[in-house]
C-alpha positions in Angstrom: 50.6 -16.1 -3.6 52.8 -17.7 -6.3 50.5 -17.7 -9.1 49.1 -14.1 -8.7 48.8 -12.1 -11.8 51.1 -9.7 -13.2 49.8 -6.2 -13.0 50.0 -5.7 -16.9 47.1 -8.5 -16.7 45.4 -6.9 -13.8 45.4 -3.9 -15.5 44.2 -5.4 -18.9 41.5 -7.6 -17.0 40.2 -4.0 -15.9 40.5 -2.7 -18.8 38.2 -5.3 -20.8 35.3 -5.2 -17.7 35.5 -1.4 -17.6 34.4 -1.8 -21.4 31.8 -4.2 -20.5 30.6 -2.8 -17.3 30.3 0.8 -19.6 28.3 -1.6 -22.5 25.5 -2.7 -20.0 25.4 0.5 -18.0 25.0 3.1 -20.5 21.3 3.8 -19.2 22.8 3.9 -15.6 25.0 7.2 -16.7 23.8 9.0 -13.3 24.6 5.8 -11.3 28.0 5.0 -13.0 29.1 9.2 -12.3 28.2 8.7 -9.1 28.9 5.8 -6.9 31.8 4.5 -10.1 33.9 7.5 -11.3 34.2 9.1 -7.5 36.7 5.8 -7.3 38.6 6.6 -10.2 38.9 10.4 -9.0 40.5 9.3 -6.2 43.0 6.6 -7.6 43.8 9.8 -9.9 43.9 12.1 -7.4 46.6 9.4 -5.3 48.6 9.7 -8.3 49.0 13.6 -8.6 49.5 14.1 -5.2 52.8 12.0 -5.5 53.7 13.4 -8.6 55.4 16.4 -7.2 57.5 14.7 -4.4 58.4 11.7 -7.0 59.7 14.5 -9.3 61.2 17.1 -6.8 63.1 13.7 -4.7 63.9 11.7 -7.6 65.9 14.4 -9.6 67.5 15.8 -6.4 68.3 11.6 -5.6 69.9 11.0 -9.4 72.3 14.0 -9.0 72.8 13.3 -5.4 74.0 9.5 -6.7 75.8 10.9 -10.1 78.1 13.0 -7.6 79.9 14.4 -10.1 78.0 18.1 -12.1 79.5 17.4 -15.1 78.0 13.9 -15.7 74.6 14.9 -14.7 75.0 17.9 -17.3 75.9 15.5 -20.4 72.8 13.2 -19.7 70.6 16.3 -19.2 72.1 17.6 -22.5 71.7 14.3 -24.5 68.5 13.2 -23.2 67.2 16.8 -24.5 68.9 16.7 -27.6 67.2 13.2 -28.1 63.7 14.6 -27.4 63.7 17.0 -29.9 65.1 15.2 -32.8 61.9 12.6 -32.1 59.3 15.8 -31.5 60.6 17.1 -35.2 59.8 13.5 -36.4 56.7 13.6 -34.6 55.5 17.0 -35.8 56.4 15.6 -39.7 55.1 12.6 -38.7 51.5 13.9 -38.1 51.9 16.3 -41.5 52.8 13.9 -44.1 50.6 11.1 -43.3 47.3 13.1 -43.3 48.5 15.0 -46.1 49.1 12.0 -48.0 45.6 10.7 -47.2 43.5 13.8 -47.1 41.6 13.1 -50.7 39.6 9.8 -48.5 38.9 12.3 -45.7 35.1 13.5 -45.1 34.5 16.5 -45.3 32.6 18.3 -41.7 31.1 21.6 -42.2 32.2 23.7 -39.2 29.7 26.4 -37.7 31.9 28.8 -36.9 28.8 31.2 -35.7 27.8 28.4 -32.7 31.3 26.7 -32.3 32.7 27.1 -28.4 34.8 30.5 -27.9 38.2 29.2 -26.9 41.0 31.1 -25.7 44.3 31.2 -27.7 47.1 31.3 -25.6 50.1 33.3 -27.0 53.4 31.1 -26.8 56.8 32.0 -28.2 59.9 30.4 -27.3 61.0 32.9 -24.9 58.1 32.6 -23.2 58.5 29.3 -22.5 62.4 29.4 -22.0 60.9 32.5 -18.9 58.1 29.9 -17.9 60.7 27.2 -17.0 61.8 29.9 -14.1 60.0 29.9 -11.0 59.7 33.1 -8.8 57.7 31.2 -5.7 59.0 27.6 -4.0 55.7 26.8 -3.4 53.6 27.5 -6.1 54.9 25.7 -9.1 54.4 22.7 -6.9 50.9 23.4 -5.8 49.4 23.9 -9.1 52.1 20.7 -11.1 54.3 23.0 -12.9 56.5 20.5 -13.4 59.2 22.3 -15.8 59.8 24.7 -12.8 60.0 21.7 -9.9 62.3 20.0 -12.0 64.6 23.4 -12.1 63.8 23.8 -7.9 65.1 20.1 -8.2 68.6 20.6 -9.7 69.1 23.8 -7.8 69.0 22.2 -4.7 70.3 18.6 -5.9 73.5 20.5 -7.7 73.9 22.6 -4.3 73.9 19.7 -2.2 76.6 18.6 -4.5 78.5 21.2 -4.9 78.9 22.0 -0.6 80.7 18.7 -0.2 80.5 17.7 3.5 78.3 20.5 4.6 75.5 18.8 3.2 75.6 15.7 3.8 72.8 15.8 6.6 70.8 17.5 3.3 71.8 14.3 1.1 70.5 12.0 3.5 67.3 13.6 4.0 66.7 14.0 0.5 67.8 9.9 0.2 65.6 8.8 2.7 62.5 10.8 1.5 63.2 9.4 -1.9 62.8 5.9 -0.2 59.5 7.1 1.5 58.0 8.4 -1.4 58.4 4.9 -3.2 56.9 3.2 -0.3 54.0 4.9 -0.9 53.9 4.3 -4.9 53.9 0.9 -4.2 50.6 1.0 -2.0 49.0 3.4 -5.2 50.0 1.3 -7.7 47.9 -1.6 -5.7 45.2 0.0 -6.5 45.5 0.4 -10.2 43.7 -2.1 -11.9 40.4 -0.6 -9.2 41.2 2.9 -10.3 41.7 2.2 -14.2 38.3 0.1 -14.1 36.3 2.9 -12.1 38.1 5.8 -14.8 37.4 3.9 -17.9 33.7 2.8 -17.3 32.3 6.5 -16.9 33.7 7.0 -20.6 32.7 4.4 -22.1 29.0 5.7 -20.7 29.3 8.8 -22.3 30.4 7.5 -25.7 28.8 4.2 -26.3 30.7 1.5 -27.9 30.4 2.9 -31.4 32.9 6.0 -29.9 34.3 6.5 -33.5 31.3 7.4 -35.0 31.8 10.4 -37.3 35.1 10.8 -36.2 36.7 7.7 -36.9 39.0 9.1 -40.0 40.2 11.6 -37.5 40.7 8.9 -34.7 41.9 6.5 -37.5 45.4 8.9 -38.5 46.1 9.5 -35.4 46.0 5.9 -33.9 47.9 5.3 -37.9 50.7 8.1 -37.1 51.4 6.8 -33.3 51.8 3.3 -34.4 54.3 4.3 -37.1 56.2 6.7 -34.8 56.3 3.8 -32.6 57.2 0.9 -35.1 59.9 3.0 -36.4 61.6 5.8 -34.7 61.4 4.4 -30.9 62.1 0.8 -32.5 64.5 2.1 -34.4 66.5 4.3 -31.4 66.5 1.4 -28.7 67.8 -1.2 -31.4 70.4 0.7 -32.6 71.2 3.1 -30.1 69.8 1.4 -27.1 71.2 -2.5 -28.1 67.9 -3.6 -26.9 65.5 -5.6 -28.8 62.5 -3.6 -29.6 60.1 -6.8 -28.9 61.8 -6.9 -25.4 61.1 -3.2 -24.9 58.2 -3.0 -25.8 56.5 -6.1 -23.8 59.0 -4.6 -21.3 56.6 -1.4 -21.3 53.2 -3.0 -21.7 51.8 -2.1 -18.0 53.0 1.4 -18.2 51.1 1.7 -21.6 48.2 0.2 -20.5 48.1 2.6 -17.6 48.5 5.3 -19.5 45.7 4.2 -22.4 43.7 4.1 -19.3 44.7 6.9 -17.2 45.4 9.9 -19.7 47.9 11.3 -18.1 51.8 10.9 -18.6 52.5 12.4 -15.3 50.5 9.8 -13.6 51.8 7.0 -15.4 55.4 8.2 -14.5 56.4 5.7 -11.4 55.0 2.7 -14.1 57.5 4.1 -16.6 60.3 4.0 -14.1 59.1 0.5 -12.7 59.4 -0.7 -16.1 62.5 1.1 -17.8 64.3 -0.5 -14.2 63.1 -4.2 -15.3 64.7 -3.5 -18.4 68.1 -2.5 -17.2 68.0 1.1 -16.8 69.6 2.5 -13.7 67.5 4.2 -10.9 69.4 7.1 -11.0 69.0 7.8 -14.8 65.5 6.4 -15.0 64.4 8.6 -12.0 66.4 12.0 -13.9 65.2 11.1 -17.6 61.7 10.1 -17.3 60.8 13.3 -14.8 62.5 15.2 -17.7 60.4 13.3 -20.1 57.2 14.0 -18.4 57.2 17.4 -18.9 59.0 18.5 -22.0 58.5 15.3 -24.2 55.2 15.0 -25.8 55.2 13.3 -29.0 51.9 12.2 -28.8 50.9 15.5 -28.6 53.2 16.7 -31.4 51.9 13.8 -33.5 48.2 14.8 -33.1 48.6 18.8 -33.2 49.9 17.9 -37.0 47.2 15.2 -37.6 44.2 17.9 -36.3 45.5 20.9 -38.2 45.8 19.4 -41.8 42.3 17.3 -41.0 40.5 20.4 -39.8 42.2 22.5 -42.9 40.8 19.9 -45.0 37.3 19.6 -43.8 37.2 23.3 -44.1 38.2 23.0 -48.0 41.3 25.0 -47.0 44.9 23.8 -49.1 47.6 24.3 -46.8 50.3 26.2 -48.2 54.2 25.6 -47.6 54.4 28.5 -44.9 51.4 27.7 -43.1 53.1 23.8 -43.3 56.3 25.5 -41.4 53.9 27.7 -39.1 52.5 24.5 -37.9 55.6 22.4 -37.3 56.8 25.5 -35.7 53.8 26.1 -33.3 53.1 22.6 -32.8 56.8 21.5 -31.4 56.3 24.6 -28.8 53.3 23.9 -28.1 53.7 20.1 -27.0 57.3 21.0 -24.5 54.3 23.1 -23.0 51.5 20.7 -22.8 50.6 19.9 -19.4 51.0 16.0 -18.8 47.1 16.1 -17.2 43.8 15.1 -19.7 42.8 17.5 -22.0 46.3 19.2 -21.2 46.6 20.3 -25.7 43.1 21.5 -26.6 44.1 25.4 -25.5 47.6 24.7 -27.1 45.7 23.1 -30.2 43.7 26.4 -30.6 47.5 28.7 -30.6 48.6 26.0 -33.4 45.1 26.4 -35.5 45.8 30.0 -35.4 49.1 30.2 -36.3 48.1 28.5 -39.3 45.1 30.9 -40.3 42.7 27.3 -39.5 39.4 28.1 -38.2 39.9 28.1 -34.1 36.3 26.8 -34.3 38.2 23.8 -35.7 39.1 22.8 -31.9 35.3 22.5 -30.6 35.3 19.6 -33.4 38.4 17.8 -32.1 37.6 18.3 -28.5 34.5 15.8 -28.7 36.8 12.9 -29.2 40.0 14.1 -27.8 39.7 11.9 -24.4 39.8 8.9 -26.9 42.7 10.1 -28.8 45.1 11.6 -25.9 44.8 8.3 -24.5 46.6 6.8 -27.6 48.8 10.2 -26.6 49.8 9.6 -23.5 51.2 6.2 -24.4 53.3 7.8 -27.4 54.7 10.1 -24.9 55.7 7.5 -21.7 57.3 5.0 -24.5 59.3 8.1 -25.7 60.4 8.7 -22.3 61.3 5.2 -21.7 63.4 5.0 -25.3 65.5 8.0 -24.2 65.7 5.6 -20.9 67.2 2.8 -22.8 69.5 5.1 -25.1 70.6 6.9 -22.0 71.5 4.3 -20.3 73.6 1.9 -23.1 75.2 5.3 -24.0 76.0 7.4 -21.1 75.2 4.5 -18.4 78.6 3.3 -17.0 80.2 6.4 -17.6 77.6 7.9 -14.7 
């Protein structure tokens, strides 16, 4: 059919009847969670049980094609260094702005006698340096620890390397399942515009269209910081480092961001990210190696907001943050995102560690959590463009030297 849409309009098309459908159904909640969101489950569910094949194949197919140790160890080296320097202007990013605005902020008063009891996870660096190490094959893929399937990945990709002829038979297994594996995103990614329509309507249910409500000045620096982060530090890196326009990229990326606004989740949006960073020039081999990177250490997004939430809850709590409790944050909040799951809801345990650190009222998280579906949509997004940037810089740098 020559005229069929594109699936960024597809998905947009679902996106504006999911919004409609959620309108006129918000006294149909029980009918909506269960003959509506059951759909969206499963498109979701589709997604995560590729995740850890896409991952484990594509990685062990990008060194497999790189042939050469050495090469695949200065992209993994620059593509790391390139995600940090944008998580530190993430993380000051998210403390500046709100800091600069907090005299318009309302003030909530936080019941820290009723608030939810959350848990407060104790990270260091070390520990998640240990964490990246797996001591089982199977497990880190049955529960989507994707740091340590991406290390299973160049163990085996590297050894398959590294025995020259002896495994070849291993190479061309690992080739053809990579193949396979693609095959089947295709059939998924039919489905998307069904599944994004049948996971956005049940939230729109629950929240009504006036979703900001008392939380808009919260939802309003966040949306502010990710569209600066964007406008300028992505812009900037695949202009000048990438020699691609930034218009280009970013109409380039527009069904990946859609799907990721939709589905709140960076891991499942990670075969639209490499479907669109290949449209835009990048080769399979590097896409495939830098966006499963990407998906699991790079969370900008999450950076971003970890900075917003701390200096909005400190400020609603008529608490002045001091210079050390400024560095505490950064700190917590740039080891806390590398260790954010790339699932919904994946930084509201890690937010909690960052409140702490900071002497902020833990209670402070039961406030965020009641919009924090709304705002780690805007999150995920931040975090598959930042994937694709490193994408596009990867590839005009390091490309045809790989």
């Amino acid at each position: 059919m020559k005229n069929k849409l594109s699936l960024t309009v597809q998905i947009g098309i679902a996106l504006l009847l999911a919004v409609l459908a959620g309108i006129l159904l918000r006294n149909q909640a029980d009918f909506v969670n269960h003959y509506i969101k059951p759909f969206g489950v499963i498109f979701l569910n589709l997604l995560k049980f590729i995740v850890v094949p896409l991952v484990l194949f594509s990685v062990m197919a990008g060194i497999i094609s790189m042939n050469n140790i050495s090469k695949v160890g200065k992209l993994g080296l620059r593509a790391l260094l390139y995600f940090m320097v944008t998580t530190l202007f993430a993380v000051t990013l998210g403390l500046v702005v709100p800091s600069l605005l907090k005299g318009f902020l309302p003030l909530i008063h936080i019941a820290q006698d009723t608030a939810e009891s959350i848990e407060v996870p104790q990270l260091s660096v070390m520990d998640q340096i240990v964490n990246m190490f797996p001591n089982n094959i199977i497990l880190p893929m049955s529960s989507m620890t994707m740091m340590q399937v991406i290390v299973i990945a160049l163990f085996f990709g590297i050894a398959m390397v590294h025995v020259g002829d002896k495994g070849e038979m291993a190479r061309k297994v690992t080739l053809s399942f990579n193949d396979v594996i693609g095959k089947i995103l295709e059939y998924i990614m039919a489905l998307a515009p069904i599944g994004v329509f049948c996971m956005l309507t049940p939230v729109v249910v629950d929240n009504g269209p006036a979703v900001l409500g008392s939380y808009v000045a919260l939802l309003l620096l966040a949306y502010l910081c990710f569209a600066i982060h964007a406008g300028v530090v992505y812009s900037s890196a695949v202009g000048v480092l990438g020699g691609l326009s930034p218009l280009r990229f970013f109409k380039g990326m527009q069904s990946a961001m859609l799907f990721a606004f939709s589905s709140d989740s960076s891991v499942a949006t990670l075969p639209y990210t490499m479907q669109c960073t290949e449209k835009l020039g990048v080769k399979k081999d590097i896409g495939q190696f830098v966006l499963s990177l990407g998906a699991t250490i790079n969370m900008d997004g999450v950076a971003i907001y970890l900075g917003v939430a701390s200096v909005f809850i400190a400020t609603c709590c008529g608490i002045d943050l001091t210079m050390s409790q400024y560095l505490a944050i950064a700190f917590a909040s740039t080891v806390a995102s590398i260790g954010t799951p790339g699932i919904p809801g994946g930084s509201l345990a890690l937010m909690a560690m960052v409140f702490a650190s900071a002497g902020i009222p833990v209670e402070g998280v039961a406030v965020a959590a009641g919009i924090d579906r709304i705002i780690d949509m805007g999150r995920t997004v931040m975090s598959i463009t930042g994937d694709a940037s490193c994408a596009i810089v990867m590839q005009k740098q390091v490309g045809d030297k790989i």
